[in-house]
N, C-alpha and C positions, 0 to 999 in steps of 0.2 A: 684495768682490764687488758689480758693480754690480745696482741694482733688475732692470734691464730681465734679465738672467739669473735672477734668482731668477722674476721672472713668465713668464719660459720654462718654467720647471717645473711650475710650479702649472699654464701652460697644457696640458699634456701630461697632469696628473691630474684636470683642473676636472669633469670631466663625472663622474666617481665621489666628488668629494670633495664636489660638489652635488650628488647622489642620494642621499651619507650625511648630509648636514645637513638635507635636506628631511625625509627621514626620521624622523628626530630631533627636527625641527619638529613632526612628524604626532604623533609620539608625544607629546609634550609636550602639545601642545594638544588629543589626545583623552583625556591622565587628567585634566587640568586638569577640560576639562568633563563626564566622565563618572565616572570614578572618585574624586577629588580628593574628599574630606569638606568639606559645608559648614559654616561658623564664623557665628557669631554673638556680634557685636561689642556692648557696651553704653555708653554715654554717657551718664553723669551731669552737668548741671549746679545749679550752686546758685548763692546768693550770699551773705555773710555780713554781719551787720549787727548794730548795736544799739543800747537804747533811750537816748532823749533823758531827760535827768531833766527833769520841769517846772520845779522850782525854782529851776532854774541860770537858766531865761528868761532874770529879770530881771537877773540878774548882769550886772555892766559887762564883766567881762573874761571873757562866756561868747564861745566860740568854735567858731559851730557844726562847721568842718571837723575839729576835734579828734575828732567822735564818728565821719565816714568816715575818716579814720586809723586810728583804734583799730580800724576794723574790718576796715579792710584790713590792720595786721598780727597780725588775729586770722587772717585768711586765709593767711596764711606759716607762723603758727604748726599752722595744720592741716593744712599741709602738711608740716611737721617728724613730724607723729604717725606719719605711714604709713612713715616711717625705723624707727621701733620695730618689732622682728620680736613683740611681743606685741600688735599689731592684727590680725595675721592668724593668730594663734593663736586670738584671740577670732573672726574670721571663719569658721575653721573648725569651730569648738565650733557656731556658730549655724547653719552650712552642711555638714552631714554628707557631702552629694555632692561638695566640694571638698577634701576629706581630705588628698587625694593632691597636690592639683597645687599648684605651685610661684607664689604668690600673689603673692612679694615681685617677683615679674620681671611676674608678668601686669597687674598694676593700678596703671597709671601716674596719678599726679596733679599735675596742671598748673594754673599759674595764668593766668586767659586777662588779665583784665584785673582793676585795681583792684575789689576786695570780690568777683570773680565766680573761682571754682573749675570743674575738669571731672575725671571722673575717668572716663578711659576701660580695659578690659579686655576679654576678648575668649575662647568658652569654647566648647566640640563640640556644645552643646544649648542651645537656648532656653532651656528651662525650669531650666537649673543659669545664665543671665545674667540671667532673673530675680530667682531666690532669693539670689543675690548680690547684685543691685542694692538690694533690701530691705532683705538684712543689712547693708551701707554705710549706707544713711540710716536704719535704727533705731542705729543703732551712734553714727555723728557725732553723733546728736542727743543720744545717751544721756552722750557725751561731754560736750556741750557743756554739757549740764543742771550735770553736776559739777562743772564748772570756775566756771561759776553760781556755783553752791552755796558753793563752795570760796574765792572771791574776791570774790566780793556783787559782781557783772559780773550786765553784763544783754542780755548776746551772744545771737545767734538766726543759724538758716540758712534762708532762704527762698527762696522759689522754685524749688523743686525740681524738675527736669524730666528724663526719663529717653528715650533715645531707643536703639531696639534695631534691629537691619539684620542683613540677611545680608551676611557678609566673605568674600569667594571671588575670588581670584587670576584675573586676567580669562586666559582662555583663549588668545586672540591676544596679549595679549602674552606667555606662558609659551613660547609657538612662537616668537615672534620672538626671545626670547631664547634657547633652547634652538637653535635653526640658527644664531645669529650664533658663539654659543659652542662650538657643536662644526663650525662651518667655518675659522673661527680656529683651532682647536687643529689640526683634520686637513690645512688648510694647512702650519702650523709642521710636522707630520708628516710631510708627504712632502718638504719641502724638505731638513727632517735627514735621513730614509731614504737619498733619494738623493747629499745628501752624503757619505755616507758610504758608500754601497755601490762607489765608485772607480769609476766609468764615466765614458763621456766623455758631458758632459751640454750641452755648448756646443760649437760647430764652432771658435771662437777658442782650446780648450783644444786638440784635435788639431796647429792651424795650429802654435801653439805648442810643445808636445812635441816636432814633426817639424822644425820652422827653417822659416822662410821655401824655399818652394819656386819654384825658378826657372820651373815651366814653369805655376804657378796651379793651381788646382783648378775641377775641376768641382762642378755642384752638384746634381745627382741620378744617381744608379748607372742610369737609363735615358739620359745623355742620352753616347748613346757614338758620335756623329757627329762631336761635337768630339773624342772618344777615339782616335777609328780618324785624322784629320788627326793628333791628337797622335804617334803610332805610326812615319806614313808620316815625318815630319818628322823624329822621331828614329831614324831607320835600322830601324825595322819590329820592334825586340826591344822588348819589355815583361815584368815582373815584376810580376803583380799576385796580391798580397798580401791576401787578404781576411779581416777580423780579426773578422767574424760569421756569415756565411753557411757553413752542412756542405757538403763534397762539391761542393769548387771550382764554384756555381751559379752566382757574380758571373761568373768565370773565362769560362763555358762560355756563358753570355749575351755578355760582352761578345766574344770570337773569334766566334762567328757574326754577331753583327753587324758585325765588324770586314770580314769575309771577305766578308759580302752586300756592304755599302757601297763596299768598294776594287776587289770584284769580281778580287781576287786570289790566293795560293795564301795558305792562312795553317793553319800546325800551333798546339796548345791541347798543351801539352806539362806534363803532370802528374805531382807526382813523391812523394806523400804514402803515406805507409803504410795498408794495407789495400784497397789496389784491386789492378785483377789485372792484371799485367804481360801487353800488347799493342798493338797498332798497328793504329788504324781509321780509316776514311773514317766522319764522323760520321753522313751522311746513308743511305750504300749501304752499309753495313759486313757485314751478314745478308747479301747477295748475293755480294758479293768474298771472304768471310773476313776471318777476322783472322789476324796473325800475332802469336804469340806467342815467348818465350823469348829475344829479339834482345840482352837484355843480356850470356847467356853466349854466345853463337854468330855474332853482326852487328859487325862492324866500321861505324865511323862510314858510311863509305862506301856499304857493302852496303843501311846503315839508308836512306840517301839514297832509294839506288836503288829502295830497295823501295816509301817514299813517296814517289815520284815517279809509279808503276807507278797507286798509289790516284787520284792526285791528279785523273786525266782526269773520274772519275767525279764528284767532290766536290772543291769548292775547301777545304775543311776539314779538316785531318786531324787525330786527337786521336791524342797517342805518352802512355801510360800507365804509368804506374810497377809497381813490382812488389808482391805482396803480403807479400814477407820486409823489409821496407822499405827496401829498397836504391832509390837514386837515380839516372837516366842521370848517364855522367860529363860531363863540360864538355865532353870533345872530341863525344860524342853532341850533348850541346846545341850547340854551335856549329856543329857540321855542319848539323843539323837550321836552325836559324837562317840560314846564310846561306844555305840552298838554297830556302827561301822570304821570300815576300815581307815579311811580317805572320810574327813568334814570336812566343806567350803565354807565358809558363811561370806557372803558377798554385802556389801556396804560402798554402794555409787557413791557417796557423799562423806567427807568427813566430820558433817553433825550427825553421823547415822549412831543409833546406842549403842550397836556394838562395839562401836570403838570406847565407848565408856565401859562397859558392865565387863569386858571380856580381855583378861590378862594372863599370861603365859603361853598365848598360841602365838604361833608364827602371820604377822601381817605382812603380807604382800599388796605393796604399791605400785599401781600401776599408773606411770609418769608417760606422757605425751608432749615431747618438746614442742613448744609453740601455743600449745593448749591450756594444760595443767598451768592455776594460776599458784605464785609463789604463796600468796594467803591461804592456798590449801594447803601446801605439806607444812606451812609453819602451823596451821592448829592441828594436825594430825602428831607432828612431833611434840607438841604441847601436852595432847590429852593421853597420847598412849607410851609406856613404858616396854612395848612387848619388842620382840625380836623382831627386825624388818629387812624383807628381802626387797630391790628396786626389779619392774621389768620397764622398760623405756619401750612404751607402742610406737610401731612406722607409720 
C-alpha cells in the first residue's frame, strides 16, 4: 500500500488522534511537575594516591611514575570492591534507613580519569544521600587502612568532595515524550482499525472492484448537473444503487435535481421493502391523492395513464414499492421508463432485484469512503453487467 493512502487515513482521524496525544502530553507534564517525587542524587569524588618513600630518592633506578601507577591501579582495584555483595551488607549494617533498598544497582562507581574515582547514587530524601555518602567514605577509608596494614602500602584517598542536587525528570520533556509516544502508537491504531474493518477507504479501491467504467465517475454525490447530462445521453434510465445512505436519500436528491435541470418529466421509481405501496407527484401529492394498490389491479398501461394524469402538476413523480416486499415487475418498469423522459429506479442495497432483473441501464453507484463496505461493490460487480458511473458521497 502506498504512503500517500495510508496518510489519507490518518488524515481523516488527525484531529482526535491530536487531541488524545496532547492530552497525554498534559498529563505527563502535570505529574512530572506536581505529583512526580523528588530524588536526590549524590556524587562522590576522590582521588587515590600514595606515599613516596624518601629513601628510594637517591636510588638511580628510582622512578618517580611507578608511585602514579600503583596508584592508579589501586583505583581499579577499588573499584573491584564494590563487585563484592559484602560492601553493601556492610553499608547497610552502618545505614539502617537503607535496609531495604537495592544498593548493588543504586551505586555506580566509575573511574573518571587516572588516580581520580566518582561514585554516584541517587535516593527519595536528602538526608538517607547524606548518611550514605558518609557511610562510603568512612567505609573506603576504613578499607584502605587495612590493606595498609596488611601489605605495608602506604595508599591514601584524598580529596574528597561530595556534591548533592535535586534529580527530577524535566517536565517538558516527559510531555514531549509522552505525545510523541501515544501519537505514534494511535496512529498505527487507526490505520490497523480501519484496515481491517473492510470498508472502502480509498476511491482507487471502488474504481477497482467495479472495472474500469466506460462512462467515469463523478466526484461528489452534489455534483448531479453532470448526472442529469449523463442520464439524457444515455436514453434517460438510471439504476442508482446507493451502498450507504437509508431510505433512497442519494436516489431522491438526485431525480429532483435531475427533473429541475432537464425541466422534464422524470418518475424516482422505488422498489425496497418496507415502504408503502403508491404513486405520488412528489411536490403536490397531499392535494392530488395518492393512488395505491396499482401492483394488484393497474396494468402497465392503466399505470401510465394514471402518471401522466399527475405529471401536469409536478414534473416529478415517485412510483413506490410495496410494504410486503414485492417489486414492480419489468413490464411496470419499462412502461413507466419509456413514458418519461428521465427514470430513477433507486436500489439502497445491493440484494435489491433490480440489480438482477435489469440490464442495459446506466447504474450509478453511490460509494462513501469510510462507510461503503468492500463486500458490497464486490456482489454488485458480480451480479451486474450494465454500464456504471461512481459518485463518492462527503
Amino acid at each position: 500500500m502506498e504512503l500517500i493512502y495510508l496518510l489519507q487515513i490518518l488524515q481523516r482521524h488527525i484531529i482526535k488522534v491530536l487531541l488524545i496525544s496532547l492530552l497525554a502530553g498534559a498529563g505527563a507534564f502535570g505529574y512530572v511537575k506536581y505529583l512526580m517525587p523528588v530524588e536526590y542524587k549524590n556524587t562522590i569524588v576522590f582521588s587515590t594516591t600514595t606515599k613516596v618513600d624518601p629513601t628510594r630518592l637517591i636510588d638511580a633506578n628510582y622512578d618517580p611514575l611507578s608511585y602514579f601507577e600503583s596508584a592508579d591501579r589501586f583505583a581499579e582495584a577499588i573499584i573491584g570492591w564494590f563487585r563484592n555483595p559484602s560492601v553493601f551488607t556492610d553499608l547497610r549494617d552502618r545505614v539502617p534507613a537503607a535496609k531495604d533498598l537495592p544498593l548493588d544497582s543504586m551505586i555506580k562507581v566509575r573511574k573518571q580519569e587516572k588516580q581520580n574515582l566518582n561514585i554516584l547514587f541517587t535516593a527519595s530524601s536528602k538526608s538517607l544521600v547524606e548518611d550514605l555518602g558518609t557511610a562510603l567514605q568512612n567505609y573506603l577509608k576504613e578499607r584502605v587502612a587495612k590493606v595498609n596494614e596488611a601489605s605495608n602500602s602506604s595508599y591514601d584517598l584524598v580529596d574528597f568532595q561530595s556534591t548533592i542536587e535535586e534529580s527530577k525528570t524535566s517536565s517538558v520533556l516527559a510531555a514531549g515524550v509522552a505525545f510523541t509516544a501515544v501519537f505514534i502508537l494511535l496512529c498505527l491504531l487507526v490505520i490497523l482499525i480501519d484496515l481491517l474493518r473492510g470498508v472502502v477507504l480509498f476511491p482507487h479501491q471502488a474504481e477497482q472492484i467495479l472495472g474500469n467504467t466506460s462512462l467515469g465517475k463523478l466526484s461528489h454525490i452534489h455534483d448531479l448537473r453532470a448526472l442529469a447530462a449523463l442520464l439524457a445521453k444515455e436514453g434517460g434510465t438510471a439504476l442508482i444503487v446507493d451502498t450507504h445512505a437509508p431510505k433512497e436519500a442519494s436516489a431522491l436528491a438526485i431525480a429532483k435535481e435531475a427533473s429541475s435541470l432537464l425541466a422534464q418529466k422524470t418518475v424516482l421509481i422505488e422498489g425496497n421493502a418496507g415502504s408503502t405501496g403508491l404513486l405520488e407527484a412528489s411536490g403536490v401529492g397531499s392535494r392530488l391523492g395518492k393512488v395505491k394498490g396499482f401492483f394488484d389491479n393497474l396494468s402497465a398501461e392503466e399505470l401510465v395513464k394514471v402518471a401522466m394524469q399527475l405529471h401536469p402538476e409536478d414534473p416529478l413523480l415517485r412510483f413506490i414499492g410495496s410494504g410486503q416486499g414485492r417489486i414492480p415487475s419489468t413490464t411496470h418498469i419499462q412502461a413507466l421508463s419509456d413514458a418519461h423522459d428521465v427514470a430513477i429506479l433507486s436500489a439502497s442495497l445491493p440484494e435489491s432485484p433490480y440489480v438482477y432483473l435489469l440490464e442495459g441501464v446506466l447504474m450509478v453507484v453511490v460509494v462513501k469512503v469510510g462507510v461503503t463496505k468492500l463486500a458490497t461493490l464486490r456482489h454488485i460487480a458480480q451480479v451486474s453487467t450494465t454500464d456504471r458511473v461512481l459518485i463518492f458521497a462527503s
